[in-house]
Structure formats: C-alpha cells, structure tokens
C-alpha positions, -999 to +999 in steps of 0.1 A: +333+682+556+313+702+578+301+724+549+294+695+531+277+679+556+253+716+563+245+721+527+231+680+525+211+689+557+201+722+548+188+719+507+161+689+518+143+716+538+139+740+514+130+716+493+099+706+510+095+741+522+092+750+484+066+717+480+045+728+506+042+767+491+034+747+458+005+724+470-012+749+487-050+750+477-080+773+482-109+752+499-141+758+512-141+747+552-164+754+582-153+754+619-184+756+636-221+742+623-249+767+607-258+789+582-238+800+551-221+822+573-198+797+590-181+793+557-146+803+546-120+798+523-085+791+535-056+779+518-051+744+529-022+717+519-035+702+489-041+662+498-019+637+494-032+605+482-036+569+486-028+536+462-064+538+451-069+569+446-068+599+421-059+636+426-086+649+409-079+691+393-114+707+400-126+723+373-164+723+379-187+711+414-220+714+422-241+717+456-265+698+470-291+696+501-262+672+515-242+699+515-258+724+536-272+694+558-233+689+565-226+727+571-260+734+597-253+699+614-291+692+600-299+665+607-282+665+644-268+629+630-244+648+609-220+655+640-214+619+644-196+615+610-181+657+608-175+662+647-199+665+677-193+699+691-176+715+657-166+698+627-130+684+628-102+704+613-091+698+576-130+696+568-138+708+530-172+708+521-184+694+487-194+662+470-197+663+434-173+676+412-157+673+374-120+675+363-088+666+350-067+638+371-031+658+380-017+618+396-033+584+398-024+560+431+000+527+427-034+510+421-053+526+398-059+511+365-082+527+335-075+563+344-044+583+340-032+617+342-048+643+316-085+623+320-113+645+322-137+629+346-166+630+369-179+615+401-179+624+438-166+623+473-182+622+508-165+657+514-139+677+498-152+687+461-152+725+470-114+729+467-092+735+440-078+698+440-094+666+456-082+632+464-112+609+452-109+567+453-108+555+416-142+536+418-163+564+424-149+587+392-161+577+352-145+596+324-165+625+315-186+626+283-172+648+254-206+661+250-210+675+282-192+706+296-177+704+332-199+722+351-225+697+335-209+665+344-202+679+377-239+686+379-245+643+374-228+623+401-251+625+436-284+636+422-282+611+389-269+584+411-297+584+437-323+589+406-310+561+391-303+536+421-338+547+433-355+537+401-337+503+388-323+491+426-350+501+451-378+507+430-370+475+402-386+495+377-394+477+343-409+486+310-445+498+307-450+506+343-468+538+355-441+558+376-446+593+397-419+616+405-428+637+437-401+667+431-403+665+395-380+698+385-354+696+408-319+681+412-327+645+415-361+650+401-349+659+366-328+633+365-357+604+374-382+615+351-355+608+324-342+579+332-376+564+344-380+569+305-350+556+293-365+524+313-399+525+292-421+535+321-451+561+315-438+591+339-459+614+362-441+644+372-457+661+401-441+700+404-455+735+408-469+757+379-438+777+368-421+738+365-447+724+339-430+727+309-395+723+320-412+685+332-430+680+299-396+690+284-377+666+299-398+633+286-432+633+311-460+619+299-481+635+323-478+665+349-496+671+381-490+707+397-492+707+429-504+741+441-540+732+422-542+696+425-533+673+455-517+641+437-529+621+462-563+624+459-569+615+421-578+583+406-548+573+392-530+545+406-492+537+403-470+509+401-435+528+413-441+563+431-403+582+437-409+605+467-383+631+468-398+660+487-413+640+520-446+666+521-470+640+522-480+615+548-470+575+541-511+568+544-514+596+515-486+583+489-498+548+498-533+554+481-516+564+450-500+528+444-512+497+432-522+470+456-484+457+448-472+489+440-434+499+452-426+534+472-395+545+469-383+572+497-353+593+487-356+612+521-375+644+519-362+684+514-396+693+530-388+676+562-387+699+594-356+717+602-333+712+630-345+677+644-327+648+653-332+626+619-342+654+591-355+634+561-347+602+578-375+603+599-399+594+566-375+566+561-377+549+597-416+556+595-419+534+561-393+507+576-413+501+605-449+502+582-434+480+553-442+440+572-477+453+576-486+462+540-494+449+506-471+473+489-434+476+490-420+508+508-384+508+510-356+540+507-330+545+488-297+535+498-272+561+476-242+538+467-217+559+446-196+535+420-177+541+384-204+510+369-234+534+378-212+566+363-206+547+330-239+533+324-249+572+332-223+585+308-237+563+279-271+576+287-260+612+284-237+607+251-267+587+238-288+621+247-313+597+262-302+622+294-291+657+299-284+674+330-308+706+338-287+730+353-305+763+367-279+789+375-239+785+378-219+802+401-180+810+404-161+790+432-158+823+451-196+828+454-205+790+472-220+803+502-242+824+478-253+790+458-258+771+490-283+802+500-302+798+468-301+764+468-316+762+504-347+783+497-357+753+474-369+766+445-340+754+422-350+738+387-326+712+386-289+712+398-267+743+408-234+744+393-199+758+405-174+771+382-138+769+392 
C-alpha cells in the first residue's frame, strides 16, 4: 500500500512538471522603463486563460508608438496602468498581433481552434502565444497574409473610430489627414474614401505618391507648404501628428467643421501627459467655439474588426506595411519605428 500510495502521489508531479516545460514561451518583457535597451526575451509560462477568452498562436504582430510609450514610461501616466517605480513582473509588451487560436474559453462562441485571426490586446502580443478576450479578435481575411492582418487592429481601429465615431464623417465631405503615410494615416485616407469624402493627405515629399497611391484626392507636403495657411477650408480635419497649434488647425475648418485629435507623435518627450496634452487643450477650448474639437477614444471590438475585414477582402483597403522584422529583432523595429519616419505600419514575423 505504501508503494501504491508513493507512485499516486508521485506521477501528478511530474505530470505538471512535464506541463510546465511544455508551456513555456519566449516573450518580450521589460523590468525597468526606457529605451529599447530595457528589453529582453525570457521564457515565461505561457498564459492560462479565462471563459472568454482565446489562446491566440502568434504568428505575426506589429509595433506601435503605444508600444514604446509603454516601454520609456512616456507619457509618465503610463506607470499608473504598468507599475510606478518599474513595470510589474509578467509584463509582455505588444498589442496587435495575427494567428491561429491553439483553445477557446467555456464562453466563447464563433471562433474555434484552427481559426486564423486578428485583433489585439492591451499588452502581451510580443510572445509566442497570447491570451486575448474573444470580442476584440475577427477572423482574418484569406487575402491578407499574417504579418498583414497583424499590421490592421490598433492603427485601422483608431482610423476608423476617428473618422465614422468622433469625426461622423458622411459622403461628399472635404476631409484632411495630418500624418498622411504613416500607420494610422494610411489607413484614414482609405477609409475616409470608402466613406465618399474628398481626402487631403498632408505628408512630406518622399510620401507623395505612396498618398496619391492610396486614394487622395489631393496632397499637401509639408516641408514646402504650411497646410494651415492656404485657402482651403474643411469639413473633418484628422490630426495625427499634434505639430500644429489648435488656433492653426482651427482656421482650416469650416465654421461647423469637426477636429478630430488622435493624440500627437510630435508631442514633446518625457512630460507628464505626452500627446494627451493636445487632447486636454481642445477639451477645455471645445464650449467656446463654433466648431467641434473632440479626440478619439480607441475602443477595440470584433464589430469594428469585421466591418474592417470586409473592407480589406472588398480591396476597398490594404494595409501599407514598410519593413518587417523577425520576432528576434523587436527592439530593432521599435528603434526604427521611434525615429518616425515609417511609411505605414511595421510588421513582426514570428
């Protein structure tokens, strides 16, 4: 009985101990805030998840400004969500991603195992495996390869919300993109399109065509001509860089004209908001004008992913992608990514 009674207690251990070398995962985590350096990848127990949720195989991610906001702390608001003196343990950076789903949640309903999909999570995306809640994933389009898809979610979502949501955009309206050839820039231009607006993309010289190419009806380059100063007046102006005063992009509206704030990539380094300084600025001003200023409030859901993916298989929309880099490399995309000259997103292949 004894032996018995060993061998019971003794095979559940090495069972799990077995588990446990089987869900181990490479991941992309940071133990103190700043530059690329801070990065590392560790294995780390793959996670376990929850009855709405999906275990999402990573086969494709790609970075964005909130990503190397989360890493540098940058805005200093960031350590109230990721830790105040060092982000907490178990942090994995990453938001958007594509893959296969390995197990669904007791909840779940409309995915299953084997899906290829796409979508995103606050954190986590720059690991081999991810546990993401069901209503923020959509099955991936056939036509698109992963590191496209995964190139979609944050950047596509924010275009889109900012346009239809915030900025109520309807047919034959004159819309201007400030940040016209980059991640969410790419994407606005074409969906503002899609909507049956007439488009002004606003980008430097080298970005012309790439702009033109994507559906523009007009392009304004910035390092000759100061889109604030023309004639032209607008009834929906997407700001996405923040590099111009709320006075300036106010004179480029209608006198009911809508301006949308996404947040700003030209916004100083290091404060205490970051881009969310533009956004208080235009909340305070917005009671006291004719115009509407309001930002964008970036809501990630599987409605906004399908109505995305019909857009994409239609070919009304295609994800610009500008370089891809392997999973190993991350810290080197986040570098290129940060000196902001990117034409559109910046992929990750796992």
């Amino acid at each position: 009985m004894r032996t018995l009674r060993r061998t019971t207690l003794e095979r559940p251990d090495t069972r799990q101990e077995e588990h446990r070398k089987e869900a181990a995962m490479k991941a992309w985590t940071w133990d103190r805030y700043g530059p690329t350096d801070v990065l590392t990848l560790r294995d780390v127990a793959e996670p376990s998840i929850g009855p709405d949720e999906v275990l999402v195989r990573v086969r494709a991610a790609s970075v964005n400004p909130y990503d190397w906001r989360h890493m540098r702390a940058d805005p200093k608001l960031v350590r109230l969500s990721c830790g105040l003196r060092r982000p907490r343990p178990g942090l994995v950076l990453g938001a958007d991603l594509a893959g296969v789903v390995e197990r669904t949640g007791d909840a779940v309903t409309g995915l299953r195992h084997g899906d290829e999909v796409f979508g995103e999570v606050r954190l986590g995306s720059f690991a081999e495996a991810v546990a993401v809640p069901a209503d923020r994933l959509a099955v991936k389009p056939a036509r698109l390869t992963f590191e496209q898809a995964a190139s979609v979610s944050m950047a596509a979502h924010t275009a889109l919300q900012g346009l239809r949501d915030t900025g109520r955009i309807s047919a034959g309206q004159r819309v201007l993109v400030n940040g016209a050839s980059g991640g969410i820039g790419t994407f606005a231009v074409q969906l503002a399109k899609a909507f049956g607006a007439e488009v002004t993309g606003v980008c430097s010289t080298r970005n012309l065509e790439l702009v033109r190419s994507l559906g523009a009806d007009h392009v304004v380059d910035y390092t000759r001509d100061d889109f604030t100063g023309r004639e032209a007046r607008y009834d929906l102006l997407m700001d996405i860089v923040g590099d111009r005063s709320l006075a300036r992009l106010r004179r480029c509206l209608t006198s009911r004209g809508t301006l949308v704030i996404v947040g700003g990539i030209a916004s100083p380094r290091g404060g205490l908001l970051g881009p969310a300084g533009q956004i208080v600025r235009g909340a305070l001003a917005s009671p006291f004008v004719s115009q509407r200023i309001a930002a964008v409030s970036w809501k990630p859901n599987s409605a906004d992913l399908r109505f995305l993916a019909g857009l994409m298989e239609e070919g009304r929309v295609t994800p610009v992608i500008d370089r891809t880099y392997p999973f190993a490399e991350i810290p080197e995309a986040l570098r290129y990514l940060e000196r902001g000259r990117a034409r559109g997103k910046v992929a990750i292949a796992f």
